[in-house]
Backbone bond lengths (Angstrom), bond angles and torsions (degrees), N, CA, C in turn:
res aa  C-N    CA-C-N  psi(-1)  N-CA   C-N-CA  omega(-1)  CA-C   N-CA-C  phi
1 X - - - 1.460 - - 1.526 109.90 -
2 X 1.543 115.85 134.10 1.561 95.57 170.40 0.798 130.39 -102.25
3 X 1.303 126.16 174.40 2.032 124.33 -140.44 1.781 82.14 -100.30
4 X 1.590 108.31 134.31 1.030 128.02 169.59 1.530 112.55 -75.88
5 X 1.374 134.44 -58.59 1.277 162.04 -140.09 1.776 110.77 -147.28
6 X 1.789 92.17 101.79 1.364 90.45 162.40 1.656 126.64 -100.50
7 X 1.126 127.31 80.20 1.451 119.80 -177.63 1.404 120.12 -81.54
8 X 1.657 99.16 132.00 1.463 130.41 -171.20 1.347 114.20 -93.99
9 X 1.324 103.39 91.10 1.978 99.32 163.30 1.648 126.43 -79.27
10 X 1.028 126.78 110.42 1.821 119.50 -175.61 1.171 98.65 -82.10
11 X 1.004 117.22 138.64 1.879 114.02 -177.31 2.068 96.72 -141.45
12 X 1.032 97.70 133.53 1.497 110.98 147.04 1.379 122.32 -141.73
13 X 1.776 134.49 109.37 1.030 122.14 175.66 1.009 120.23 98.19
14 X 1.618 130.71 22.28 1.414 143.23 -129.40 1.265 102.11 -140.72
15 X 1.359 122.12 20.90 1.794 107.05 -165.75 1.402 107.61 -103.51
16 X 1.615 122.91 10.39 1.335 112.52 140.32 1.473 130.13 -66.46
17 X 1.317 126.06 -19.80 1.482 128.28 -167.38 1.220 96.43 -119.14
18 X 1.474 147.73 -31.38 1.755 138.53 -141.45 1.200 87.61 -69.31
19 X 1.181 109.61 -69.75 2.036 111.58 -168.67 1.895 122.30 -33.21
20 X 1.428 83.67 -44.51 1.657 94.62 177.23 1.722 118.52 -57.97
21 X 1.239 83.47 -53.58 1.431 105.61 -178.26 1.488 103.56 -63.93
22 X 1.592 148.99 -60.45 1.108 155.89 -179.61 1.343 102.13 -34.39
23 X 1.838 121.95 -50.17 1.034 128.61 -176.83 1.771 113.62 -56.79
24 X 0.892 96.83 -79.06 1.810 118.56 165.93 1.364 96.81 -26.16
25 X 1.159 134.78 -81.63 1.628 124.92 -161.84 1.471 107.95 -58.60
26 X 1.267 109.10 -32.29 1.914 105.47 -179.37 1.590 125.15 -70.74
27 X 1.660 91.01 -29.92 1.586 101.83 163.32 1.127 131.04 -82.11
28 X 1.202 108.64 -18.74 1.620 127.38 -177.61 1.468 105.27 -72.13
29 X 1.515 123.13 -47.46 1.164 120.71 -168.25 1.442 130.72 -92.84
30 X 2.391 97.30 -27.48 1.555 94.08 145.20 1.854 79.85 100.19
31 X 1.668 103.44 147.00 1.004 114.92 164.94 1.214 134.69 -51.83
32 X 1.531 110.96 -39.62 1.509 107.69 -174.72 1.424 115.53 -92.30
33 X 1.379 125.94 19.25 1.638 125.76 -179.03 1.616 90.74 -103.73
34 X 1.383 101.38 127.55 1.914 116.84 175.44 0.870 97.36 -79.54
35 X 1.618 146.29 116.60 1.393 169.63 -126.28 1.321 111.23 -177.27
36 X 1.205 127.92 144.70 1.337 143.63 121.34 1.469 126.07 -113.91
37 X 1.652 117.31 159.61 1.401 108.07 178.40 1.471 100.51 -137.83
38 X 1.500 116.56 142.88 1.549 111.36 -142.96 1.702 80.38 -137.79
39 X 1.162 107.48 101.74 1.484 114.59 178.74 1.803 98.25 -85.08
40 X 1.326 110.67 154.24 1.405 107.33 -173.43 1.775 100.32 -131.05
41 X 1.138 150.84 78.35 0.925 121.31 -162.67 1.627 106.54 -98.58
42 X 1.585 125.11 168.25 1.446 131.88 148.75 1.211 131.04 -94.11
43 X 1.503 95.32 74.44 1.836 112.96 -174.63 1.793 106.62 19.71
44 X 1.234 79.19 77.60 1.904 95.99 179.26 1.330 100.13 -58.44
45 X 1.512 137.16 151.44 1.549 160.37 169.18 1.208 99.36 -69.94
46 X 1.763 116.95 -36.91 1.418 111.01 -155.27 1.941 97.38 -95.24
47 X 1.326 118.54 1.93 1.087 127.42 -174.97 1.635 116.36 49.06
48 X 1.554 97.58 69.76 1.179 119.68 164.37 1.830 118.10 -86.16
49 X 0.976 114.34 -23.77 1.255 118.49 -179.38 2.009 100.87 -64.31
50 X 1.195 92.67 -53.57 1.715 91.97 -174.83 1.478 107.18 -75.57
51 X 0.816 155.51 12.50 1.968 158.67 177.96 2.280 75.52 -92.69
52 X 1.191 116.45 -60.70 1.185 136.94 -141.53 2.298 86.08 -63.00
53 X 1.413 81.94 -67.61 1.161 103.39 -176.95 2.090 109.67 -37.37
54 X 0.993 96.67 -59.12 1.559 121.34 177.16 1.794 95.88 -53.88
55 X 1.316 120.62 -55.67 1.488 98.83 -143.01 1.622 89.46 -102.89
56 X 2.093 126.15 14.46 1.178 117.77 154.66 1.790 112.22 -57.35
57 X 1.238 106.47 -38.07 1.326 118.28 -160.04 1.564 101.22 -40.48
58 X 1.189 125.41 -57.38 1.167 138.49 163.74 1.708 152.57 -86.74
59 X 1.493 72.70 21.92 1.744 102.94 178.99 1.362 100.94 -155.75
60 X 1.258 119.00 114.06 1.669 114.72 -156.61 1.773 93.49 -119.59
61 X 1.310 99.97 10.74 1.588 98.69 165.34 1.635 121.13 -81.29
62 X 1.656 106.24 -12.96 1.537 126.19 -140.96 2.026 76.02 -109.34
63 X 1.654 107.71 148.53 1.224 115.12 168.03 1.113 98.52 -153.56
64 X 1.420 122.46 164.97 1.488 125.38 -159.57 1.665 100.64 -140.15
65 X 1.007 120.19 150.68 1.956 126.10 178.33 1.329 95.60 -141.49
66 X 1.338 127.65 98.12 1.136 111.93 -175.45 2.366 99.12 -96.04
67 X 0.927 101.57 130.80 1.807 110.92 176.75 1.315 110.09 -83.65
68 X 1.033 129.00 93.05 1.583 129.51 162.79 1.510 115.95 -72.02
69 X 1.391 144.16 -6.28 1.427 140.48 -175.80 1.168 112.28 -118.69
70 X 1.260 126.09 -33.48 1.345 126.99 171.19 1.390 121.64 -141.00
71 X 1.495 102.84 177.59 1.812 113.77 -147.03 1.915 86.11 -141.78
72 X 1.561 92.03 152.78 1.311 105.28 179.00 1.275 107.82 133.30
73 X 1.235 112.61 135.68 1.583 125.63 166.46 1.538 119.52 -66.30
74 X 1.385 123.11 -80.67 0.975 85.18 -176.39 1.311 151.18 -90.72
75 X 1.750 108.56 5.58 1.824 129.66 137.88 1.731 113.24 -18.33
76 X 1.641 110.08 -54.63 1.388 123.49 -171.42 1.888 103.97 -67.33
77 X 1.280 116.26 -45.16 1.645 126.55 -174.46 1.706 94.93 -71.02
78 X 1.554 114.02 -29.50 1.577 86.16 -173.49 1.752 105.11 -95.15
79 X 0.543 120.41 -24.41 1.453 130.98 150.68 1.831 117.86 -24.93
80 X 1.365 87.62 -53.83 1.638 92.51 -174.74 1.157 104.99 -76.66
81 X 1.705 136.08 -39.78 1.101 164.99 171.44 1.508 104.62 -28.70
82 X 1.835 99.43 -74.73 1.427 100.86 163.31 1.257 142.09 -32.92
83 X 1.509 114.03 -37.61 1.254 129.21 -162.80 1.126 104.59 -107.22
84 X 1.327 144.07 6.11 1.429 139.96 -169.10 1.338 108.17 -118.44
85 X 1.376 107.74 163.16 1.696 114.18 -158.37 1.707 111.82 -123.97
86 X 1.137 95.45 -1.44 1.794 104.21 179.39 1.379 108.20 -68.21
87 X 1.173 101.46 128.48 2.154 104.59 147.92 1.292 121.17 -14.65
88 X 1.742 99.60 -57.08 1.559 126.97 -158.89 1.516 88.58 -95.58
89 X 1.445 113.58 152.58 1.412 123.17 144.34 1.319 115.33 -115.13
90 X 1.243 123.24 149.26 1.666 113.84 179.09 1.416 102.54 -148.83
91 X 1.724 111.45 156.95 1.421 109.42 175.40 1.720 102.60 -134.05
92 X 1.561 88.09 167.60 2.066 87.97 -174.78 1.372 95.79 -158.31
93 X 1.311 123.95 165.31 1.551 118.05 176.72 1.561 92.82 -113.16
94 X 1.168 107.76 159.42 1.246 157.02 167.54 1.710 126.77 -30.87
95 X 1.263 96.44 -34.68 1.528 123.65 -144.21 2.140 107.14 -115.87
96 X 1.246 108.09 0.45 1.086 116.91 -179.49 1.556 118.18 74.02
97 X 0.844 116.87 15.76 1.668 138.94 -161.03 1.473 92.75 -73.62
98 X 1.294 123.58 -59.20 1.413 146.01 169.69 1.376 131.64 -51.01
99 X 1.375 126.32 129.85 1.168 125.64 -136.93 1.828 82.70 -125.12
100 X 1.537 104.04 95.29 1.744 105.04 -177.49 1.813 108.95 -84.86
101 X 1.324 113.21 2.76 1.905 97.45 150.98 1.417 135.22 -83.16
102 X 1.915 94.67 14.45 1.755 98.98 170.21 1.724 102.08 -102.02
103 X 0.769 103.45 19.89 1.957 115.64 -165.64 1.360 96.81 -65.97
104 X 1.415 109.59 -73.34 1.867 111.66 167.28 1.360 112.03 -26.27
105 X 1.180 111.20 -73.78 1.819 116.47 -143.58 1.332 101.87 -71.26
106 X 1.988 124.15 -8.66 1.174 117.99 -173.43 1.450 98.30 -101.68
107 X 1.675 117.28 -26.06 1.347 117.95 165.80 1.947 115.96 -44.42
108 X 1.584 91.02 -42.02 1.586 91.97 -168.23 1.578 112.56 -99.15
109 X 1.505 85.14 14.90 1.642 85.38 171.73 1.900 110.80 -90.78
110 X 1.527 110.93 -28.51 1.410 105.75 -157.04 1.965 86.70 -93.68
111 X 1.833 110.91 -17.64 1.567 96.35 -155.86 1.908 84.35 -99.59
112 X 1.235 89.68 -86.15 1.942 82.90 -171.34 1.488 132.66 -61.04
113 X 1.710 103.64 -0.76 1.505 90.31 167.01 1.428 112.77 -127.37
114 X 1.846 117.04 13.95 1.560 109.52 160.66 0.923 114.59 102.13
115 X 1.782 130.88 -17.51 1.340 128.98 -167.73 1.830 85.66 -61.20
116 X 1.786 97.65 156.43 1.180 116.12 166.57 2.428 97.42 -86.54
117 X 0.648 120.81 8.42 1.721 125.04 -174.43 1.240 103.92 177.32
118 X 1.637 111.90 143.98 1.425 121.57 134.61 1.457 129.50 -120.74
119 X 1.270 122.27 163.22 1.531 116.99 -161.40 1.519 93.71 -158.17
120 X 1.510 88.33 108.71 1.742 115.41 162.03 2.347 99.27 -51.54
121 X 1.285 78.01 111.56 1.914 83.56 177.28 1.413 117.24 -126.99
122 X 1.225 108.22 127.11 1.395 116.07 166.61 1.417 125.96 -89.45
123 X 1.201 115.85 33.39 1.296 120.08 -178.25 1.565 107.52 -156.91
124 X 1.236 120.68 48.82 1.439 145.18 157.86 1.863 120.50 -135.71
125 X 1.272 116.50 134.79 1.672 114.95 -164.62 1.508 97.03 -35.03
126 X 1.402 127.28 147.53 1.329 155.01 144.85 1.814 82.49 96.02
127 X 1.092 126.30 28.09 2.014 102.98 157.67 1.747 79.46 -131.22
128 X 1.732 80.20 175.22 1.761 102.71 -165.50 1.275 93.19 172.10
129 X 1.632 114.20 -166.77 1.507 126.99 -163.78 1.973 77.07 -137.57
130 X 1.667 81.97 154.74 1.337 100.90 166.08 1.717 112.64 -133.81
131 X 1.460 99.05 107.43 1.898 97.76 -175.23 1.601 94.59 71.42
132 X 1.161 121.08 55.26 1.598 104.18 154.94 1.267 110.28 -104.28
133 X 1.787 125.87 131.55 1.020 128.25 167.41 1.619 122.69 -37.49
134 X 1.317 108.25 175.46 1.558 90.94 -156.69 1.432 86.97 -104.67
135 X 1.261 136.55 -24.86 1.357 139.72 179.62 1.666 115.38 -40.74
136 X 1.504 94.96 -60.90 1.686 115.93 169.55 1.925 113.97 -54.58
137 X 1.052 109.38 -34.99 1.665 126.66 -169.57 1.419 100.93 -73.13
138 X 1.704 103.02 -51.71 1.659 114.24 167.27 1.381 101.07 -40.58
139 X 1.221 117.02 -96.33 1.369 139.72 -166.27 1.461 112.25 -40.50
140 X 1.356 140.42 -48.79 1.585 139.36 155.73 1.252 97.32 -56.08
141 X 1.449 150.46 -27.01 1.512 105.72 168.54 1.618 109.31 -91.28
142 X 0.749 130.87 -27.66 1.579 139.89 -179.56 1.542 97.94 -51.80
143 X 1.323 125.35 -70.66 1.133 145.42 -178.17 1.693 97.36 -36.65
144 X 1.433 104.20 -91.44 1.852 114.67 -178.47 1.577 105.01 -30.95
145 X 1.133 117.98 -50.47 1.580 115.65 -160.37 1.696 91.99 -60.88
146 X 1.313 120.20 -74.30 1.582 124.01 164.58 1.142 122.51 -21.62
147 X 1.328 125.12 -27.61 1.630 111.69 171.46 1.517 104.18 -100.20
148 X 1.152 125.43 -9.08 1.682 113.54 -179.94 1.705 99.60 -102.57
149 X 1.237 117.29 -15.34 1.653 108.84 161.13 1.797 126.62 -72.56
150 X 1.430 85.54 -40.57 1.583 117.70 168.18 1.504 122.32 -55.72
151 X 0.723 116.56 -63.15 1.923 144.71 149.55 1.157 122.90 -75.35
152 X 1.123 123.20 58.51 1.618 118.96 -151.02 2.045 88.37 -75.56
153 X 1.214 125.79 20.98 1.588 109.72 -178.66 1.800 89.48 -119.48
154 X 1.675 124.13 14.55 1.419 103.95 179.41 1.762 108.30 -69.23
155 X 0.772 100.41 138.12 1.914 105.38 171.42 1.635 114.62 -100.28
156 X 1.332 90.60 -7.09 1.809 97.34 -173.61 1.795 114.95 -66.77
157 X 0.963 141.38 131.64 0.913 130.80 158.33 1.738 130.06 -70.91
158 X 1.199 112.05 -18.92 1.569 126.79 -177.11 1.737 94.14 -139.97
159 X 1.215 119.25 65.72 1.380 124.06 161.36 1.917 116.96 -57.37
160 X 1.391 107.29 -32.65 1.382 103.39 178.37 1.350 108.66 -95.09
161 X 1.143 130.87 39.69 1.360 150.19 179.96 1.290 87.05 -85.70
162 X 1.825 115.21 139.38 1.487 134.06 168.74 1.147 131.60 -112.73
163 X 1.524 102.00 10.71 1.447 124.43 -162.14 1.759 99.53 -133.64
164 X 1.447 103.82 111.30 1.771 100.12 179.75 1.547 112.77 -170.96
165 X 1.295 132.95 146.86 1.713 128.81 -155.06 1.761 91.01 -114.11
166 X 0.735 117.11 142.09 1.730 122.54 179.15 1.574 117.89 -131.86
167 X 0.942 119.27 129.80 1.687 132.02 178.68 1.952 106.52 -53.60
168 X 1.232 126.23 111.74 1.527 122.18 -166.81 1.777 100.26 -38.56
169 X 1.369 98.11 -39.55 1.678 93.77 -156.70 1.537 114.41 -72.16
170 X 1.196 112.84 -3.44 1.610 148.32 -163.04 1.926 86.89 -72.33
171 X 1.554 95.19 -65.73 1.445 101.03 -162.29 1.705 116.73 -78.71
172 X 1.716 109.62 -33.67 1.201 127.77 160.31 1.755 123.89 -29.03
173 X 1.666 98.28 -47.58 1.145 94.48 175.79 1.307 140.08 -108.87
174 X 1.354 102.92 24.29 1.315 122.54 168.78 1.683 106.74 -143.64
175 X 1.408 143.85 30.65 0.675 129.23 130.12 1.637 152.96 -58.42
176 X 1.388 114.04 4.54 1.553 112.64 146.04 0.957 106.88 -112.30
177 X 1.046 122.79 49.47 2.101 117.74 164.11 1.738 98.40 -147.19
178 X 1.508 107.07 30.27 1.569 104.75 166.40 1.686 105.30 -104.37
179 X 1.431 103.81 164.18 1.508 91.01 175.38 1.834 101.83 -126.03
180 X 0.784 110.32 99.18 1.922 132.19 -174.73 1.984 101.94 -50.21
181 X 0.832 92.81 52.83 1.900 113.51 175.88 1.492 114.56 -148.02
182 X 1.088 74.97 124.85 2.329 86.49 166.34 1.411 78.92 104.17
183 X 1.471 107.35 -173.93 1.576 135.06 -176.53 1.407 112.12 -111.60
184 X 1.211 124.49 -35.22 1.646 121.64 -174.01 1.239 100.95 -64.98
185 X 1.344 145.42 86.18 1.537 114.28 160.07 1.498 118.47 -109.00
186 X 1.101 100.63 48.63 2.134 111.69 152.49 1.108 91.25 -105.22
187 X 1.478 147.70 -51.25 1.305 136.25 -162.40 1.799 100.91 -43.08
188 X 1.753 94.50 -57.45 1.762 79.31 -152.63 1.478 107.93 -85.41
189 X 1.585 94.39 9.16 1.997 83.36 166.12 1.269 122.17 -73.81
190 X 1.568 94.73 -50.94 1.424 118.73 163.26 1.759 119.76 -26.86
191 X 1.424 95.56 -58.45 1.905 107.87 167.42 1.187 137.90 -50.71
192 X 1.452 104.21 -37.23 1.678 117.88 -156.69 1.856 84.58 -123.90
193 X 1.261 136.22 -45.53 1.464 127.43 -177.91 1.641 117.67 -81.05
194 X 1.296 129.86 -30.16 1.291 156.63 158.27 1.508 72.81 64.62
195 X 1.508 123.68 102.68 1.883 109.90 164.81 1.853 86.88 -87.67
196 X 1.637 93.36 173.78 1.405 103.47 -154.25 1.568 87.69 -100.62
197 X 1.506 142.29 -35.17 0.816 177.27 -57.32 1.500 129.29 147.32
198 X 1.378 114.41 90.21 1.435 130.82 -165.29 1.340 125.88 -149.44
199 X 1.653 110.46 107.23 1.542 110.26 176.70 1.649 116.07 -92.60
200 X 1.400 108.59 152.23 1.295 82.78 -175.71 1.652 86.34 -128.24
201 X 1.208 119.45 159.61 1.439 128.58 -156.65 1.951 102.16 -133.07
202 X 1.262 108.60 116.15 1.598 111.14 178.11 1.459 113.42 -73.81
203 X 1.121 115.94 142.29 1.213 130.65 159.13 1.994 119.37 -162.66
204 X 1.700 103.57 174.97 1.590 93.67 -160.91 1.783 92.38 -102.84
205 X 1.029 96.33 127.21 1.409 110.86 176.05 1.559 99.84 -64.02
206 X 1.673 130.84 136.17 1.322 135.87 155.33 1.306 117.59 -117.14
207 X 1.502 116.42 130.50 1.464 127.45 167.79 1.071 105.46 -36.62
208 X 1.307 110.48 158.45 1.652 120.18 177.16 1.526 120.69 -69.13
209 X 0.611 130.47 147.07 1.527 138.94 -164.93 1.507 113.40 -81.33
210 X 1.822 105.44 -47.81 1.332 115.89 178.72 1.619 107.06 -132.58
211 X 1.034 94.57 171.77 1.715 107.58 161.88 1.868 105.84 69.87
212 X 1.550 126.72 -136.31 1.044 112.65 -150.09 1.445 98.40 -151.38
213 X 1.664 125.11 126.42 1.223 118.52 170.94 1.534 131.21 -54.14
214 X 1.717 121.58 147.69 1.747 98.30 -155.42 1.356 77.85 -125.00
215 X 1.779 117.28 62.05 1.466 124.94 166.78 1.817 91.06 -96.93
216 X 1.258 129.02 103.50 0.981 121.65 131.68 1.538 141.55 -110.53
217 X 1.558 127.46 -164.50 1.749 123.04 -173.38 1.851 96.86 -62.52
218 X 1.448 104.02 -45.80 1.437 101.47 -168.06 1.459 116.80 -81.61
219 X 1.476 114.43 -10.65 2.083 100.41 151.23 1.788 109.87 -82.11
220 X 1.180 95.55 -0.42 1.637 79.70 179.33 1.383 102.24 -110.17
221 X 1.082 146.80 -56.44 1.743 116.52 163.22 2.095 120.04 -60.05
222 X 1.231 107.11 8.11 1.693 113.26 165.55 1.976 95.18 -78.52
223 X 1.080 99.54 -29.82 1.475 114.13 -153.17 2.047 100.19 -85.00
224 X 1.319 91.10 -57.99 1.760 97.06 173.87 1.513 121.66 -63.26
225 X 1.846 110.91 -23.83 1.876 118.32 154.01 0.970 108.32 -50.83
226 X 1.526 132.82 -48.41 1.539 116.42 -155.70 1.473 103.23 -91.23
227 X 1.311 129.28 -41.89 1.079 116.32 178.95 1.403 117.71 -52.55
228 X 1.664 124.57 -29.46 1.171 128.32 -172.13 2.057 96.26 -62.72
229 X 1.347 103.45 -66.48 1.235 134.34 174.13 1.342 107.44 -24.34
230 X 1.195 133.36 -64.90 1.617 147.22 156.49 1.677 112.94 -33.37
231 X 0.959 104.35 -70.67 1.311 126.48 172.96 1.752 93.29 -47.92
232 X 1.180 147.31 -106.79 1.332 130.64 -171.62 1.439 122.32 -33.94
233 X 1.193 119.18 -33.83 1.329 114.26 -172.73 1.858 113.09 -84.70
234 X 1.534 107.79 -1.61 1.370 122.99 176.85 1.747 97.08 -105.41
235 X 1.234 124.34 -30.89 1.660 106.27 170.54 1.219 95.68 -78.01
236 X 1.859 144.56 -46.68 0.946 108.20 -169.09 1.701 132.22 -62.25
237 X 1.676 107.63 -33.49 1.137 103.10 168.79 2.122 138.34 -51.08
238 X 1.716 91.59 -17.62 1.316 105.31 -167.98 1.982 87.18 -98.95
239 X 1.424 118.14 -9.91 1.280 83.41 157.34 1.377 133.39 -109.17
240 X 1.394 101.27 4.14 1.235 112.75 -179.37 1.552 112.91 -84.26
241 X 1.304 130.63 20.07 1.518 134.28 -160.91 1.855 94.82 -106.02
């Protein structure tokens, strides 16, 4: 059968939640959805790659890439990207943050109803955060507002959304004009692919359950490069027309 949906987990440091989560997405989606799930890790310390490794054995939907040289989010998603065989591409974090009973409706958003993307959003009626520190709450609105001033053509409402299903050909054709640095990478698909066609699907964002938020100073000026970065590479295109 061929795999409809390749979903990409990036994990570093995650081997309190992966297992849980592995579970949850496999039940969520049910025997008869052709799936794979393409864990990506960055040779975690806490040896998350091997929990991963171990519990493919017995879930042969589950595959593992473990990166020993380099680090980065969304470097790690294109990575998985590469390597995956679905129609669909999809991404999710790690950390339980993600709410996998929108998995369907975003599945049937890109296959039976055409969207070129869907994107789990917390910033459309019925999504929100539940218990999000206020630090993070700061920083996602600071952040979002900056990319729709920045980008004044984003249409997204939850652009820093980490959770979103994409059409293969979506990524195909702009995969050498991504730049595999920073953590947002819907933003710069969003930037450089502009799909014409975008549902966005509510749900309540939850803090992580375990382990440790990977908000630090250096994803947030990784984060203010790309927007800069985006931002030139969108005047240059508007002057080059």
């Amino acid at each position: 059968m061929a795999i409809r949906l390749s979903l990409i987990i990036p994990t570093y440091n995650e081997k309190d939640n992966i297992i849980s989560l592995l579970d949850e997405i496999t039940e969520t989606l049910g025997p008869d959805e052709a799936f794979e799930i393409i864990v990506v890790d960055d040779d975690s310390p806490d040896l998350t790659w091997n929990i991963v490794e171990e519990y493919a054995l017995r879930n042969k939907r589950v595959k593992i890439i473990r990166r020993k040289d380099v680090k980065g989010l969304s470097g790690a998603v294109i990575a998985g990207f590469i390597h995956a065989q679905g129609e669909f591409l999809g991404v999710m974090d790690a950390d339980l943050s993600h709410d996998c009973r929108i998995l369907p409706r975003m599945i049937a958003a890109v296959g039976e109803e055409g969207f070129d993307l869907a994107v789990g959003s917390r910033r459309i009626p019925g999504g929100g955060a539940d218990k999000w520190p206020w630090y993070r709450k700061v920083f996602s609105n600071i952040a979002t507002a900056a990319a729709k001033q920045v980008l004044n053509d984003m249409t997204l409402n939850d652009p820093m959304s980490g959770y979103f299903v994409i059409k293969r050909e979506l990524f195909e054709n702009i995969k050498d004009k991504i730049n595999p640095r920073g953590y947002k990478i819907l933003l710069e698909i969003c930037s450089v692919a502009k799909p014409r066609k975008i549902k966005e699907i509510p749900f309540i964002f939850k803090d992580r359950r375990q382990g440790y938020s990977k908000l630090t100073l250096k994803v947030v000026f990784e984060y203010v490069q790309m927007l800069y970065q985006l931002r030139r590479k969108r005047k240059t295109r508007i002057e080059n027309r």
